[in-house]
C-alpha positions in Angstrom: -24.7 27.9 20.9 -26.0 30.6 18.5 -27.3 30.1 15.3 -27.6 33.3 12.5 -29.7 32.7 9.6 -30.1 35.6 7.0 -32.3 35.3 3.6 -30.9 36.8 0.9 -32.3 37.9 -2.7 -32.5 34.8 -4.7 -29.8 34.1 -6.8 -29.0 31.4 -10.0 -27.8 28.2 -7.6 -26.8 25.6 -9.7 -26.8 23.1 -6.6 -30.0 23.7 -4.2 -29.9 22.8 -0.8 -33.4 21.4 -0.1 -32.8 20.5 3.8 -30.7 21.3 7.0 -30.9 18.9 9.8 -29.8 19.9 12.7 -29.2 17.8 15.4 -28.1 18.5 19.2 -26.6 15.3 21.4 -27.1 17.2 24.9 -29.3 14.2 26.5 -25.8 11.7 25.5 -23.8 14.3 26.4 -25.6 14.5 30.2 -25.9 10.6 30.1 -22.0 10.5 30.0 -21.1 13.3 32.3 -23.4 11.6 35.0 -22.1 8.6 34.6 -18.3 9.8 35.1 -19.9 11.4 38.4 -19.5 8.8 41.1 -22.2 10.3 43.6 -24.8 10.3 40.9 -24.1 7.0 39.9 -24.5 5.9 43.8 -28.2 7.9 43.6 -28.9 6.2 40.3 -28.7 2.8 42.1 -30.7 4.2 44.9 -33.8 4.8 42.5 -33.0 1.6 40.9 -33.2 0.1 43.8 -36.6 1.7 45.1 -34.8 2.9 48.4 -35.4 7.2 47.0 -38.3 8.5 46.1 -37.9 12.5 45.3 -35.4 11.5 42.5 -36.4 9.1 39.2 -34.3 8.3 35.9 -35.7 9.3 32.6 -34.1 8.4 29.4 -31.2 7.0 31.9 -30.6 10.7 33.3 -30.6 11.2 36.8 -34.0 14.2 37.7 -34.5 15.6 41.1 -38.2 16.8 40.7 -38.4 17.1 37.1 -34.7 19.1 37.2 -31.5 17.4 35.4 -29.4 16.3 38.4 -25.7 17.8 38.5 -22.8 16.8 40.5 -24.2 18.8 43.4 -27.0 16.6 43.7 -27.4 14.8 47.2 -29.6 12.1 48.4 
């Protein structure tokens, strides 16, 4: 994703914008692409469980030593 912002001279606006939120859903988006991955749902349970110790679940997302766990996770 690339964002370009450019300032320009000030011109006569008859309808300022005073804020721009943006916001990015990439912790939801890795929350339901782990969840549709059926051997990191079986890890999941396994650090549920207590029975793995490298991995933990933060925010209900999968890590392998601090690192976002992908489908080529194994445990």
């Amino acid at each position: 994703m690339q964002l370009e912002i450019r300032v320009k001279e000030p011109e006569i606006v008859t309808s300022p914008v005073n804020q721009v939120s943006v916001q990015y859903d990439l912790y939801e988006r890795i929350k339901e692409a782990q969840q549709g991955d059926d051997r990191i749902r079986r890890i999941l349970e396994k650090v549920q469980g207590g029975k793995i110790q490298d991995f933990t679940c933060d925010k209900r997302i999968l890590k392998f030593e601090h690192r976002v766990c992908t489908t080529r996770c194994r445990a």
